[in-house]
N, C-alpha and C positions, 0 to 999 in steps of 0.2 A: 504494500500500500504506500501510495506518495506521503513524503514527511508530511506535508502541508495542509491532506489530508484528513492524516491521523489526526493532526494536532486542531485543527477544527470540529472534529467530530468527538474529542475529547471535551473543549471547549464547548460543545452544545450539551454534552450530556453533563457538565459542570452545571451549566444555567440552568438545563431542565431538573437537575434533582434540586438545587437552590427554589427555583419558583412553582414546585411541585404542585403545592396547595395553594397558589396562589392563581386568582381569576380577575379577568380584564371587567370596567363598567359595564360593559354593553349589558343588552336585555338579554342572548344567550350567555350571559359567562364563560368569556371564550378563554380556551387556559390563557395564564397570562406570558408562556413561553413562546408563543405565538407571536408575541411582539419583538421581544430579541431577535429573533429567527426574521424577522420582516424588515428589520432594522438593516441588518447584515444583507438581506438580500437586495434593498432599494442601495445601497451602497457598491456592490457586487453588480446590479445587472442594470441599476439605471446609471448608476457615478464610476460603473466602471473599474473602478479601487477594488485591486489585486493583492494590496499589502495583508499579508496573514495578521499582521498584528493589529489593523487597524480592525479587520472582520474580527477577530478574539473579542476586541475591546465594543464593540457593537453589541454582541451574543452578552456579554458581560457586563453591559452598562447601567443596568439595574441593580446588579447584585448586592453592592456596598450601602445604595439604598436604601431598598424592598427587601432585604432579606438577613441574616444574622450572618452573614459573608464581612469580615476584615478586608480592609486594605493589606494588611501584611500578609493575609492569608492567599488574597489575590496576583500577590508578588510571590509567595513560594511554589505558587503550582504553574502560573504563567509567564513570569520573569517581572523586574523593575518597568519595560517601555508599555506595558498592557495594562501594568495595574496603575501607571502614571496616568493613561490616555483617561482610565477607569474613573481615576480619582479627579480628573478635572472636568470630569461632564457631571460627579454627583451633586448633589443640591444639600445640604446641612436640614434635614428633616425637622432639626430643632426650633425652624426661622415659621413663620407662618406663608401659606403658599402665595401670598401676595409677594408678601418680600422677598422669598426664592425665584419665583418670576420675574421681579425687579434685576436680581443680582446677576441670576442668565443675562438679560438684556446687556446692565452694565457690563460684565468679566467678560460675552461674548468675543470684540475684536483683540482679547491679551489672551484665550488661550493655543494652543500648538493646533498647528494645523490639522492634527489627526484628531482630534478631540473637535473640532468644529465639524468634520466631516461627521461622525458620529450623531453630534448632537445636531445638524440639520438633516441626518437622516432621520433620527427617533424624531424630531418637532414635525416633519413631513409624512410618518407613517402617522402624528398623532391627529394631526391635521386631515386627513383623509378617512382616517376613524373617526371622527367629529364627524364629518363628512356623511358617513356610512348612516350613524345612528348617534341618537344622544346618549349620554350616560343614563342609566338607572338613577332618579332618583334627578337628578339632574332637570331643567327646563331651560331647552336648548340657547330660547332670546337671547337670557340674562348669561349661561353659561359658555354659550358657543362664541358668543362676541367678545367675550376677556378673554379665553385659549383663543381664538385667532388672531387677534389685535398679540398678544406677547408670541406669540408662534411669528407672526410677519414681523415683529419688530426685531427678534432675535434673529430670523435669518438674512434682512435687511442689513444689521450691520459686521453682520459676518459677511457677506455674500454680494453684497450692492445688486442684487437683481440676477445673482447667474442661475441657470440651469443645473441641475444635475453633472450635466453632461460636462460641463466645467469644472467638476470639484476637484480632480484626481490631475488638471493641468495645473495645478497652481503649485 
């Protein structure tokens, strides 16, 4: 089997026992592994981005999170460059979602380029899930217009307007 591979398919089956129990808003509860996995793939077949480390850190960008996963723990199993990508797409769970939405916005244009690709893949699969259906519980008006408005505003200044198709030339 190709290293690159193995080591991705490690990688999935990492996130998938991490977010075993865990289910996405929608009205099906859809696993919530589903979204790494979409993240990884809109990066892969629409942006192109072949970097194994940056698909690891896609598949993994939840984990430190949503889930009882360390940073350090993320560095022993996957090296220092996956769990760095890891650790600057997380949001400090402790801040209230307002203000963690704020702080993306702001820290958007200072972090590394593999951690922007990342997190404008997840803000674009979540964007298309808004899309799809509303959250449970949720009423779309009031909910869909603050996650679009900080979804556009984060990829704006990461991005100034590129495509997909341009992440992986930069």
């Amino acid at each position: 089997m190709d290293s690159d591979l193995a080591v991705l398919i490690e990688t999935v089956n990492f996130a998938a026992e991490k977010h075993k129990n865990q289910r996405r808003k929608d009205p099906d509860g859809t696993p919530y592994i589903n979204h790494p996995i979409g993240v990884a793939r809109i990066l892969s077949h629409e942006g192109g981005i072949t970097n194994i480390q940056v698909l690891q850190a896609a598949l993994l960008h939840d984990t430190v999170e949503d889930t009882n996963t360390s940073p350090a723990e993320l560095q022993a199993q996957f090296g220092a460059t996956v769990a760095g990508i890891v650790q600057e797409v997380t949001d400090d769970k402790s801040l209230s979602k307002q203000e963690r939405k704020r702080l993306q916005v702001e820290h958007a244009p200072h972090c590394s380029h593999e951690a922007k690709l990342v997190k404008l893949a997840d803000k674009l699969y979540n964007l298309r899930d808004l899309n799809r259906c509303t959250p449970v519980g949720q009423y779309c008006h009031q909910h869909c217009h603050y996650q679009y408005h900080c979804h556009f505003q984060y990829q704006y200044n990461i991005t100034k307007g590129q495509s997909p198709q341009h992440w992986k030339q930069q």
